[in-house]
Each structure stands twice: as structure tokens, then as C-alpha cells.
N, C-alpha and C positions, 0 to 999 in steps of 0.2 A: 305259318305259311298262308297265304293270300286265296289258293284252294285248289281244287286240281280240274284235268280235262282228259277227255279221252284221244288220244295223239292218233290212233290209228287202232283198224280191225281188223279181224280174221277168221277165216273160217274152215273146217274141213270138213267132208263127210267120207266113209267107207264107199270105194265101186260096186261093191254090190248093191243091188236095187230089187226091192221085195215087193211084187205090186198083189192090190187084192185079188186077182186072178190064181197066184200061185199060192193065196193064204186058202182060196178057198178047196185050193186040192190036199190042207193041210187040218181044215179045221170047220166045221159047220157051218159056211158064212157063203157073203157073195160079195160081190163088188157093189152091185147096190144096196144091202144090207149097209155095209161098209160107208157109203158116202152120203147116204140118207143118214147114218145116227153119226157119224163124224166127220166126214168131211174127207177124207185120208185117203189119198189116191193110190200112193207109194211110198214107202220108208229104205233109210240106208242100215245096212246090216254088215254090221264089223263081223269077221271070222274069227276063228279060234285065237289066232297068232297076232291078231289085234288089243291089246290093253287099253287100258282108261285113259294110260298116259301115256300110249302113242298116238291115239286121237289127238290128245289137249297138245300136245309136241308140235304137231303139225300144225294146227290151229294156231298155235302161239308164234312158232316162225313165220307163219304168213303176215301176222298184228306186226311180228317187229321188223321184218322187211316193209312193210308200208309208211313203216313210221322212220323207217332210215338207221335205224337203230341196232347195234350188236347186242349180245348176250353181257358184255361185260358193263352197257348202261342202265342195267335190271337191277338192282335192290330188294327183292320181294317177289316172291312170286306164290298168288293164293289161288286154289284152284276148288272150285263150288263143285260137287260131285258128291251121289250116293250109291255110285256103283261099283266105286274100286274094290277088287275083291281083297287085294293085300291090307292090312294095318301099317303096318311099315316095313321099309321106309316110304313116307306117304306118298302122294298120288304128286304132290307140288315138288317134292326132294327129286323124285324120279323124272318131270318133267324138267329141269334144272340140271340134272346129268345130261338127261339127253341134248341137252341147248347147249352145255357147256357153260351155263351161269355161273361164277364166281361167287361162294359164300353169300347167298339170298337166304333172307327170312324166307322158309318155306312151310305155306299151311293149307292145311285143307278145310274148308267149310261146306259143312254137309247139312243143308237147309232143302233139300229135293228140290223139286221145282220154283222155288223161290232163292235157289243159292248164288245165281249170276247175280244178281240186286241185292243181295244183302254183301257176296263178296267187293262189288263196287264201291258201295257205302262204305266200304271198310278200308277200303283201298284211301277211298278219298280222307275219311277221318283222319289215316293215318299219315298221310301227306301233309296234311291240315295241320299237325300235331309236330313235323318236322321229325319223324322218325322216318321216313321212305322221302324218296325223289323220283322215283319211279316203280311202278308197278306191274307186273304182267297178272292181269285177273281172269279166267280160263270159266269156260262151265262146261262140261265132257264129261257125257254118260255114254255106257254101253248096256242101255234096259235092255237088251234080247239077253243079255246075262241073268237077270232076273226076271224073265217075262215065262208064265202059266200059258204053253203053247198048245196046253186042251181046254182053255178058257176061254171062247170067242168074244166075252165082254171085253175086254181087256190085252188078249195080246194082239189083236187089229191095231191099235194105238201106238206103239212102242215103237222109238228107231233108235239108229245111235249114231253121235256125231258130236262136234267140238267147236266152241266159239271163244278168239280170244281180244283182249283189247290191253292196249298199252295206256296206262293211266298215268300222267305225270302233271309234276305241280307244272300251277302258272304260273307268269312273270308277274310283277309287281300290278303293270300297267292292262294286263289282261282280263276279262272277265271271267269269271269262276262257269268252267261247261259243263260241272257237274250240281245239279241243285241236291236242297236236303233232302234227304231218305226220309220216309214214312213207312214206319215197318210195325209187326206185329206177328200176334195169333191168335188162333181159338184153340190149347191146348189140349182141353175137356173134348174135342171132335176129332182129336188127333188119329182117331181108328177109322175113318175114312177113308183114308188113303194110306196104304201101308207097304211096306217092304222089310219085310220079315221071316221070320226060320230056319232052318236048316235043310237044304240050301234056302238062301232069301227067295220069296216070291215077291208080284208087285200083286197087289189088287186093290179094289176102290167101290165105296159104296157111291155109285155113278150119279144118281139123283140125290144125293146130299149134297156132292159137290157140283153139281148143276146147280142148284136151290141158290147156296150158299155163295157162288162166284157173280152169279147174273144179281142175287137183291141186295149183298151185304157192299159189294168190291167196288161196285162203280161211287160211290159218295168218297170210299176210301180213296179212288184215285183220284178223285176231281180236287179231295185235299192237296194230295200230292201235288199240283198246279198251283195250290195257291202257296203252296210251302216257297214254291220260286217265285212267285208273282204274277203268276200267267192265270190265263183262263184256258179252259179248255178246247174254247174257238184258236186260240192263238198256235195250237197245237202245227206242226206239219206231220208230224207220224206219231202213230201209236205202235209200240211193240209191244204183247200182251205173250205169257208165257202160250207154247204152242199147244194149249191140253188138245181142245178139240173144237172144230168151228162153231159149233153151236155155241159155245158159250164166247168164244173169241165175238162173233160179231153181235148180240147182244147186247153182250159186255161196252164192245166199243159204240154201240150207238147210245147205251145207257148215260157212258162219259160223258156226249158231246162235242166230240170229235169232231166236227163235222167238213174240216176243211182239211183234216189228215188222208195221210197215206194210210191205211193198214196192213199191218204184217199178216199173211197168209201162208205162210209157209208149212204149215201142218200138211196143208193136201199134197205135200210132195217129199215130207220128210216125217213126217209122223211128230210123235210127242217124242222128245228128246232131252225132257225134265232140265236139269240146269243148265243144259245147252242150247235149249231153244231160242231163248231172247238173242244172246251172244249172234248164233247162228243167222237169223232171223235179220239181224239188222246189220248185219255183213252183208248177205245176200242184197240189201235196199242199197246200201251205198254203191257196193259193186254193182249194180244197173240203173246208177246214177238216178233213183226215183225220189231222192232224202238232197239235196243241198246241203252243204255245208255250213255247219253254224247255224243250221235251222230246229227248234224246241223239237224236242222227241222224249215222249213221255214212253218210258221202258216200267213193266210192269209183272212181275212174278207173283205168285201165290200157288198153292196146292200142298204139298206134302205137310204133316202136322197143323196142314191147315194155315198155316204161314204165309205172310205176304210184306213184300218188299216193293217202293216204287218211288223214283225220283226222276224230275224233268232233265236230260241232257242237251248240250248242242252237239248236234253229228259232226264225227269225225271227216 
């Protein structure tokens, strides 16, 4: 196959709305505590009766009505998440019932906050490879499932919500919208950020991964540019996973960015780990701030210290 592209996005988040105002009638904190060290205005907060993959469901219907598409032109459906609580049947099989998808490769890829970008990559290889024609690729977390809500370092950050994208090969005569993946880790530092136990907690050694996003990540992603051929001037948007804005802007001015849009959406949805990007760059299309077919460097990293990032043309 000749390569793939992302046809269309989507997005959802829970109605409930959690602002620092009510974290602080919950938890040591204030609202300027709060946006002085991150940035995070408000986050969406799924309820009990909400799963991982009734987020990513919803998420996904919105990708494939954009893209004009039914359930039965899906082949595949991987869905990046570390918060499902079930093992099986996975988080991708259960999204796929609920669609009504027809016999889809159904997988789950659980890379935390780097798993929108590595399930892309994967998406596309495997397009590439001529085993998929189309793909639904999902990133849907519910962190207040796993969020330490007597830890004020850590559960201020946390939302939950769903991004999804219709990935399908191009025509012959097309250009390939998805460039190459540059991925990786730091295994050895993998205890910085963690989700773990019984029940799983999240929590993070905050200044490692400060240190470690703002000195190591910007040279990685500026690779990631030339992996497609661009520079980083050439960029129109940056979509950086939504940890926390300190490191988000930084980070982007580290790149070079300098003529992008960037993604902000933490201050209004928190950190949403594999859902972010997804989410993120739903949100820019739908308020038309991203053109169409213009370079959009998408960029995950965090959990086990992982990092995923390839230039795309927007949907």
C-alpha cells in the first residue's frame, strides 16, 4: 500500500465538569495552587455507569460519521488505553459490539500517555503492509478510576474523555497524511510515572518528568520533522500529549514551532493520558483553527517514559 491518512475525527468528553473550586472543597488545594503549577482550569469526570468503552464508542461514532462512513467499512479497531478495568473481552472487542462492527481485528494498546501515537503508527504500518483498509484508532481513559483523590500532587491533573480517528489507506495518486513514527523509551525511568496496585493508583515523580520532557523531547521531536521532510518552521500545529502546561509550552517553544497553532486543552480538560492528543486535535479542527491538509506534528510521551510522534496532514 502506497500509505495511509487520517479521513476524519472525533471526540467526546463526560457532562460532568470538575472545576478547581470544587477539588478544593475536596482536597488541600486552591484554584491558584492549581493553575500556577499546571495550568488546569477544569476536567470532565465520567460516573460510575461510564466505562472506558463507552467513552471510546462515542468518540468513535463521531470519527466515523465525519468521515461518512458505517461500522461495516472498519477492519480493525485498536483502542490505546491504560484504564480499562476489565482484561477481557478487551476495551477494542467491546467498542466494536457497541458499533456493531462486523468481525474487526480488535486490539488494545497500552502505552499510557504515548498510546494515541504509537496506536497510529500502527494503524498506518499496518495499512502499509495491506492487512487493514481501514482503521478506527481510539485513545480513551477514565484516570478518576485510578486517580489518589488524598493526593493533591496528582489528582488536580486527571480527566476522562475519548478521541477517535478514522485511518484509511490512500489512493495510488495521493500523498501519504500520515509521516513516519519516531518512537521509543527510557525503560530504566519507567517508575516515574506509574499506575499500579491493588486497586491501581496513578502517581509520578513530577520533577523527573518535568526535567526529562522539557531537555530530552524537543531534539526528539524536531527528528520527528525531518523523518517527513519538514522543518519545524513548516509546522501549522503542534499537538503535544496534554500532561500539564508547564511543560506543554516549553516544550513547544523548545521545537520551534514558531508559526503553529498550539494545542491547549489541558486548562479545560485536564490530563486525559491516551486521550489527550486524539481529544486535542478534534477540538482544533472542530473550530476550524487547523486547515485542512496542513503539517501537524502530534506528540505523546509519559508513561514508562515512552514516546511516540509523527507529522500528520489534518483531517
Amino acid at each position: 500500500m502506497h500509505g495511509s491518512r487520517i479521513a476524519a475525527i472525533g471526540h467526546y468528553q463526560p457532562a460532568r465538569v470538575l472545576t478547581n473550586e470544587d477539588l478544593a472543597g475536596m482536597v488541600d488545594t486552591s484554584d491558584e495552587w492549581i493553575r500556577t503549577r499546571v495550568g488546569i482550569r477544569t476536567r470532565h469526570i465520567a460516573g460510575p455507569d461510564e466505562p472506558v468503552d463507552e467513552l471510546a464508542a462515542h468518540a468513535a461514532a463521531k470519527a466515523l460519521a465525519a468521515a461518512g462512513l458505517g461500522p461495516a467499512d472498519i477492519d480493525m479497531v485498536l483502542v490505546a488505553t491504560s484504564t480499562a478495568i476489565d482484561r477481557s473481552p478487551n476495551t477494542a472487542a467491546r467498542v466494536a459490539a457497541r458499533l456493531g462492527i462486523p468481525g474487526p481485528a480488535a486490539m488494545d494498546i497500552n502505552v499510557v500517555c504515548a498510546g494515541f501515537t504509537h496506536a497510529l503508527a500502527t494503524a498506518d504500518h499496518t495499512i502499509r503492509a495491506g492487512a487493514a483498509t481501514r482503521v478506527l484508532v481510539i485513545g480513551a481513559e477514565k484516570m478518576t478510576d485510578v486517580a489518589d483523590w488524598s493526593d493533591r500532587s496528582t489528582c488536580v491533573l486527571v480527566g476522562d474523555g475519548a478521541g477517535a480517528a478514522v485511518v484509511e489507506a490512500c489512493a495510488p495518486e495521493q500523498e501519504p497524511g500520515i509521516g513516519p513514527v519516531l518512537w521509543g523509551s527510557v525503560p530504566e525511568m519507567g517508575h516515574t510515572v506509574r499506575i499500579e496496585g491493588t486497586p491501581p493508583r496513578f502517581a509520578q515523580e513530577g520533577q523527573s518528568v518535568y526535567r526529562w520532557a522539557t531537555t530530552r523531547l524537543p531534539a526528539i521531536a524536531r527528528q520527528a520533522c525531518e523523518r517527513t521532510g519538514i522543518t519545524p518552521e513548516d509546522l501549522a500545529g503542534v499537538v503535544l500529549h496534554q500532561a500539564n502546561l508547564r511543560i506543554i509550552e516549553p516544550l513547544a517553544e523548545k521545537i520551534g514551532a514558531v508559526n503553529a497553532v498550539i494545542a491547549r486543552d489541558v486548562t479545560e480538560s485536564g490530563n486525559t493520558s491516551a486521550a489527550s492528543i486524539p481529544l486535542a486535535l478534534s477540538k482544533l479542527v472542530e473550530q476550524g483553527a487547523l486547515p485542512t491538509g496542513a503539517p501537524v506534528l502530534l506528540f505523546g510521551f509519559g508513561g514508562n517514559l515512552s514516546y511516540a510522534g509523527q507529522v500528520i496532514h489534518c483531517p
